[in-house]
N, C-alpha and C positions, 0 to 999 in steps of 0.2 A: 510823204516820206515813209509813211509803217507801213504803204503796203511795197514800197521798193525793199523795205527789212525782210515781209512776210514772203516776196519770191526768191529771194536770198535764201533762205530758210528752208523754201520748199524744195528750190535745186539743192540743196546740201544733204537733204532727208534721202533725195531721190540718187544721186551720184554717189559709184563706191567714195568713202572715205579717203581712198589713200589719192585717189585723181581729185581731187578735192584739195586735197595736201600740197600736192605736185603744182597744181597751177596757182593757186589763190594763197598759199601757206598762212600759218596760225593766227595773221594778223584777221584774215576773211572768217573764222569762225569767232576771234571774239568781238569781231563787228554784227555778228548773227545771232550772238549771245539770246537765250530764250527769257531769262531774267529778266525782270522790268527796273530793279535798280539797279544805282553805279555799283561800282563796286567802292568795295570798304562800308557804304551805307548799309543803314539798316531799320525796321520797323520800329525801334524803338528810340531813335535820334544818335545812336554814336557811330563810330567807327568797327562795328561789331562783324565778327566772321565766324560767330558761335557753333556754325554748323561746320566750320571745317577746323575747331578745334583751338584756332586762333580769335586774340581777338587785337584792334588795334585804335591808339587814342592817342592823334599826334606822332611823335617819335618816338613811343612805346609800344610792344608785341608784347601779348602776355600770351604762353604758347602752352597749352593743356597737355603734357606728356603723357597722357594714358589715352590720347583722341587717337584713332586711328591713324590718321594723317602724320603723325612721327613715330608707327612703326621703323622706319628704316633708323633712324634717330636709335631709337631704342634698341634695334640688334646690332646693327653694323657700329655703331659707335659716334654716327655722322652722318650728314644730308644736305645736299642743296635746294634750301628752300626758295624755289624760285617767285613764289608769290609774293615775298618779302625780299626778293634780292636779298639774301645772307646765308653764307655757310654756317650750319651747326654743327660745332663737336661736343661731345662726351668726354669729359676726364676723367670722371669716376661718378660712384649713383645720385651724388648731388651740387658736384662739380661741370660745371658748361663752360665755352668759351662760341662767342659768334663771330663772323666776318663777314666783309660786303663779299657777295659772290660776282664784285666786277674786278677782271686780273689788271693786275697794276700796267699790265705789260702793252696791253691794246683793250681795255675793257669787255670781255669778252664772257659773258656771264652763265651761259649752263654749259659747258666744258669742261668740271671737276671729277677729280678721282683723289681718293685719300690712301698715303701710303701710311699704313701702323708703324712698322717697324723705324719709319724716317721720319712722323711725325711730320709729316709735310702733303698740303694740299698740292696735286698739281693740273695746271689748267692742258687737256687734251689740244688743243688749239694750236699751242705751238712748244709743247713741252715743257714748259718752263715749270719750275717747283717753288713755292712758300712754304719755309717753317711757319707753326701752327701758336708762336710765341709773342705775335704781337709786335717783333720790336724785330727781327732776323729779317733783313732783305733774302729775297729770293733772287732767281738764276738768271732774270732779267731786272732785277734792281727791283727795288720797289717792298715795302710788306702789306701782306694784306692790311688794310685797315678795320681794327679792331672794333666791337661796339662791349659797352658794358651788359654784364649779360650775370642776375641772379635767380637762385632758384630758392623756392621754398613750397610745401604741401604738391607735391608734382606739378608745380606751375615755375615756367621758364620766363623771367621778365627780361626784353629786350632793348635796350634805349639804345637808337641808333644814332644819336647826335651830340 
């Protein structure tokens, strides 16, 4: 079976990327994955993703806001973190709120854009809009579902359950 991964691998190395893209799509590269752990695992026994900023233990995310990895966070105001399935917004410099990034409407998970001015997520997919408030159905019914989300020392705790 490792070396039907290692010819995987070598076609992948070898083929432009985007024909790569085209035939096989994202599911075939992280079947390809160069890692030797799962994911969420880590060397030291937990749920750890230290190197990209995050880390995670059960149905907590504790998200390092000065990693790289939530520049976008940081400027724009918001991000679709799709590694953890949840949208993050900014309220102000110690204020967050998180949401799953599946639309209530047909689940449909990286298809977001944030409008400021309306304060409302809306999924590209089929237009539909969510207020940003937890509790406001959006334009196909539904609100996004919420997770509890505190910040303290630039670290963002997120319990998703």
């Amino acid at each position: 079976m490792k070396n039907m991964k290692n010819k995987r691998r070598d076609f992948l190395k070898k083929v432009c990327p985007s024909v790569a893209l085209a035939f096989f799509g994202v599911t075939m590269l992280e079947a390809c994955s160069s890692g030797g752990e799962e994911e969420g695992s880590s060397s030291n026994g937990g749920g750890s993703n230290d190197s990209k900023g995050y880390t995670v233990s059960g149905s907590t995310v504790v998200i390092d806001l000065n990693h790289s990895t939530f520049n976008t966070l940081n400027s724009s105001g918001w991000m679709n973190f799709t590694a953890q399935n949840m949208l993050l917004l900014k309220i102000d410099s110690s204020t967050y709120r998180a949401f799953t990034n599946s639309c209530p409407h047909q689940g449909v998970r990286n298809a977001w854009s944030y409008n400021t001015s309306e304060d409302k997520f809306k999924c590209s997919s089929h237009g539909n809009s969510y207020p940003s408030d937890c509790t406001t159905a959006g334009t196909a019914g539904g609100a996004l579902k919420c997770f509890t989300a505190s910040y303290a020392s630039n670290k963002l705790t997120v319990t998703t359950s």
